[in-house]
N, C-alpha and C positions, 0 to 999 in steps of 0.2 A: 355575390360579385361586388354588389353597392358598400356593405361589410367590408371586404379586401384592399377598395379603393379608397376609403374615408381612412381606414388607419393606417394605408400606405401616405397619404397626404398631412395625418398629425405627427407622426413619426418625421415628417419631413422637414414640417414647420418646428418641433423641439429640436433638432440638429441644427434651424439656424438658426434658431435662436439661443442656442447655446453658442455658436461659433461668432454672430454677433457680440455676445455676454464677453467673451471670452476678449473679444478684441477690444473691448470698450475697457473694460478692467486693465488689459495691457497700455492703454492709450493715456490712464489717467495715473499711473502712475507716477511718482515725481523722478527727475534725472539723477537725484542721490538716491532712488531706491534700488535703481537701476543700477548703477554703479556697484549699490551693496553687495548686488548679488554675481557681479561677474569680477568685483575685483580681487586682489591676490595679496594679503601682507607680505611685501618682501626685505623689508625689516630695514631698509632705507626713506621712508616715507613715515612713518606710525610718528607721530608727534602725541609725546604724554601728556596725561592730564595733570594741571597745575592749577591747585584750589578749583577745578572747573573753568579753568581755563584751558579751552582746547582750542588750535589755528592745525590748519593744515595749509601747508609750502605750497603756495604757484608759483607760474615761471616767472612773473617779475619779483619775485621775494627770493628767488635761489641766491648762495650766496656766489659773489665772483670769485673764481677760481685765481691764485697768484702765483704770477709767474715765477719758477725756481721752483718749485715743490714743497711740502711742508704744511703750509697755512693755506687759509682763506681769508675772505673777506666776508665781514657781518657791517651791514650799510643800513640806517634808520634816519632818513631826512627829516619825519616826524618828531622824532625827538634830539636831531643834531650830533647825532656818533657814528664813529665808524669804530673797527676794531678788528684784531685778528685772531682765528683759532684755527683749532687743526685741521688740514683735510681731509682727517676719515671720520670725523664727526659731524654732527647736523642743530640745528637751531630750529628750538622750536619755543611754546609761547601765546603770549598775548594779554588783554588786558585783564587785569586782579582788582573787580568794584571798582570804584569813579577816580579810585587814586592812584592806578597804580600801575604799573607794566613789566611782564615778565620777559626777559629773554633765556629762554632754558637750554641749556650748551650738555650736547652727549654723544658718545661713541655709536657709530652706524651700529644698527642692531641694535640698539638699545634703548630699552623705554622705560619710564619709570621716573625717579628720584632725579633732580636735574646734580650733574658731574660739576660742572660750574652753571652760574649766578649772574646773570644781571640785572638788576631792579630798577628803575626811573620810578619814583615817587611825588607827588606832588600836595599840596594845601597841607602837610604837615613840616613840625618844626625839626630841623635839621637833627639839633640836639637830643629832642628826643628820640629820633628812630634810632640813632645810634647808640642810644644807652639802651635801647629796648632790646634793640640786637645780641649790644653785649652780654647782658643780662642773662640770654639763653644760656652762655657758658659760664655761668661765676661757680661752676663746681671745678670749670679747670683753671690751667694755665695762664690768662691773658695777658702779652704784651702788647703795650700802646707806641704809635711811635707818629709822627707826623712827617707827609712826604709831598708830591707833587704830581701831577698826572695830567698829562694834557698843557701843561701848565698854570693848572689851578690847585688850590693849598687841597692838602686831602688829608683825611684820619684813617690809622690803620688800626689792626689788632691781628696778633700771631695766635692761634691757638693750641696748647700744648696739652699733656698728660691725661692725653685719652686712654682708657682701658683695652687692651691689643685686641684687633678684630670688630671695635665698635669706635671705631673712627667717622669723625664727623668734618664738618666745614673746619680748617684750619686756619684760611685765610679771609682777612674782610677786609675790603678798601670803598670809603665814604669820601663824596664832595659834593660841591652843590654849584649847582652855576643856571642862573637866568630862572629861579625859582624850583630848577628841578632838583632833587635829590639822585645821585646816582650811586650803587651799592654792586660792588662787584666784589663774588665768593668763589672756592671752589673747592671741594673734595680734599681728603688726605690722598696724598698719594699724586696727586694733579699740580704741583706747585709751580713749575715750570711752565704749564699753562696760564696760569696766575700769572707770573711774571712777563709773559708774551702779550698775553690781554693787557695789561697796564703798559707795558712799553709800547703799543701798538697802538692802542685807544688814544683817537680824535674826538673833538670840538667839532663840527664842521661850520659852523657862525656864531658870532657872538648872539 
């Protein structure tokens, strides 16, 4: 009987202390574990990786939706720009090492390779990023042209005679204002975008 009773009471003691174990383990886990495990890619949220630069969107980062349809707003008080892109696309991004800032522009759904480009650069020389840039393409086409943006002097290049199906960046526009470098690309195929970003891209202080 004494037998029946002693392993009726260790049997008792291992269940709670497993049901303690168990709560303890649940209790320390971190809030992004947590998250891992109940949330849901839905293919509006996923922000790519960029050199290891990952951000994920909170609610004071979304962008402002504009009135009329069409575009959005992309607002960065940090670095003094506003601009516009489409709104079935999303911004994603962040900082690239001690110099540098990505803003990566692409279609909902989609992750990966940024569609368009924006850069803010800093503690390097203007001249050189932009011949380092060019550089990438001296197996094609490049046309130079110089234009204005925002109302500061800016450096362009067209890029042409890409082999069909391996299209790359066609467009690049470079200026620099208040020490920063600012480099704005995008996709073949996106040009119209390109052109909305630059007609749209603010200064917002000197």
């Amino acid at each position: 009987m004494n037998s029946k009773i002693i392993l009726i009471v260790v049997v008792m003691l291992l269940a709670t202390g497993g049901v303690v174990y168990y709560v303890t383990l649940q209790e320390d886990k971190s809030p992004q574990e947590s998250i891992k495990e109940t949330s849901v890619d839905d293919g509006d949220s996923v922000i790519p990786d960029i050199d290891g630069a990952r951000t994920e969107p909170d609610a004071e980062d979304k962008p402002e939706e504009v009135a009329g349809g069409g575009w959005q707003t992309y607002k960065n008080e940090e670095f003094n720009l506003e601009f516009e892109y489409p709104n079935d696309w999303y911004h994603g991004g962040g900082p690239r090492g001690d110099n540098q800032f990505l803003i990566c522009l692409n279609p909902k759904g989609m992750a990966g390779d940024c569609i368009g480009l924006v850069t803010i650069s800093w503690n390097i020389d203007f001249d050189k990023r932009y011949s380092a840039i060019k550089k990438l393409f001296e197996k094609y086409e490049v046309t130079e042209s110089e234009t204005t943006i925002s109302n500061v002097p800016a450096k362009m290049f067209v890029v042409s005679g890409y082999e069909k199906g391996r299209e790359g960046f066609t467009r690049e526009l470079f200026f620099e204002r208040s020490g920063l470098i600012y480099n704005i690309a995008v996709i073949y195929g996106k040009e119209g975008v390109f052109d909305h970003i630059v007609k749209s891209f603010k200064i917002l202080k000197n």
